[in-house]
N, C-alpha and C positions, 0 to 999 in steps of 0.2 A: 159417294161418300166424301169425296173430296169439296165438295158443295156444304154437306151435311155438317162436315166439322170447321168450315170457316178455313179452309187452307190453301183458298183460290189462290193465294198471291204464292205458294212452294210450290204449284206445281205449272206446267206450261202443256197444254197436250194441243197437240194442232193438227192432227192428221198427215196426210200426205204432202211432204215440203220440197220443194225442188234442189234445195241447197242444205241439203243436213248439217254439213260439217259447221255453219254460220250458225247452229240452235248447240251444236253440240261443244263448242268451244266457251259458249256461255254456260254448261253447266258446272255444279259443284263434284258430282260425280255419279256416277253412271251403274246402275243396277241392274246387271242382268239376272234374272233371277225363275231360269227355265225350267222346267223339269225334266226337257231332255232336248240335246241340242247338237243337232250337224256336226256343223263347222261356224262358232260366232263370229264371222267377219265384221260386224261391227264394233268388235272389243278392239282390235287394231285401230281401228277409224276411229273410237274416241280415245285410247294411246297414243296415237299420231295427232290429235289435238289437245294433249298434255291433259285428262280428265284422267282422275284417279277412277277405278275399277273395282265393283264390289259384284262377285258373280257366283253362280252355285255351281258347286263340283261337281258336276256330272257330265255324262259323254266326252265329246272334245275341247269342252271348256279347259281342264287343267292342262289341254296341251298348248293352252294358248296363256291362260294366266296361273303363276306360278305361287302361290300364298307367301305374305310377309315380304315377298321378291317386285313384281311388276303388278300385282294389285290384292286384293283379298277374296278369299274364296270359303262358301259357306256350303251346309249343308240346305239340299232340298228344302222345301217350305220350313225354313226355320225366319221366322220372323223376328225372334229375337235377335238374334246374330247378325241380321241385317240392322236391326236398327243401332245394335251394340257398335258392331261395324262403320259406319257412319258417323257416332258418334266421335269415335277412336280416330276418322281419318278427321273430321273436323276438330279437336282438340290438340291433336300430335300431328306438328305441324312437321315435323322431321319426318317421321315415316311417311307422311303424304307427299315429300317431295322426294324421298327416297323411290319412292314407288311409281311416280311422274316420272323420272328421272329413269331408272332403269325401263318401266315400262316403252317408253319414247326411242331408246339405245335400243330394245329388241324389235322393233316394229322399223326402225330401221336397216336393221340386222336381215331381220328374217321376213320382212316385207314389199324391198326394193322391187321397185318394178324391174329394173336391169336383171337383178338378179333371178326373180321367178321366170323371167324370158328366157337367159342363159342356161336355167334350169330345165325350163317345159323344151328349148330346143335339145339341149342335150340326152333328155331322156326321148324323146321323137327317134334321135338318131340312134340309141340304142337299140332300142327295140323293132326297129326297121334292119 
């Protein structure tokens, strides 16, 4: 489709890349847009490269991205909303850097490597 409507040059898709964070630092921002999801560790990984966050509210998505706060969260296959969404982070530039900004503070909050270490050892030692 992305052939079909001429939109070669918005999109980049390259398969399997050794150095993500080097493709993901160039983007405008970042859509996750699952219908059901683990744990997205890659929402941190493009937080920790300052990309604004547009993802759908399900499973443990809102436990990682918080609406209006560190990025924007939609519902399931709602395609309007994403595109609505995107618009809004490309036009308001304040919220987008509001949302960079906080997002980046919680990823280093809550994503320190010291800290999940300090963490996973201490819970080790408790339950031992």
């Amino acid at each position: 489709m992305i052939h079909d409507f001429d939109m070669d040059s918005s999109f980049l898709i390259t398969g399997w890349v050794d150095k993500p964070t080097a493709y993901m630092k160039v983007m405008d921002v970042v859509c996750l847009l699952s219908r059901w999801e683990g744990f997205g560790l890659v929402l941190p990984e493009y937080m920790a490269c300052v990309v604004p966050v547009i993802a759908t509210n399900v499973d443990a998505i809102p436990n990682i991205v918080h609406n209006q706060k560190n990025g924007l969260l939609v519902n399931s296959d709602d395609s309007d909303s994403v595109a609505d969404d995107v618009i809004l982070l490309y036009n308001n530039e304040s919220l987008r850097r509001k949302i960079i900004m906080n997002a980046y503070k919680d990823v280093k909050k809550n994503y320190d490597i010291r800290r999940v270490a300090v963490d996973t050892i201490n819970l080790y030692k408790k339950i031992m």
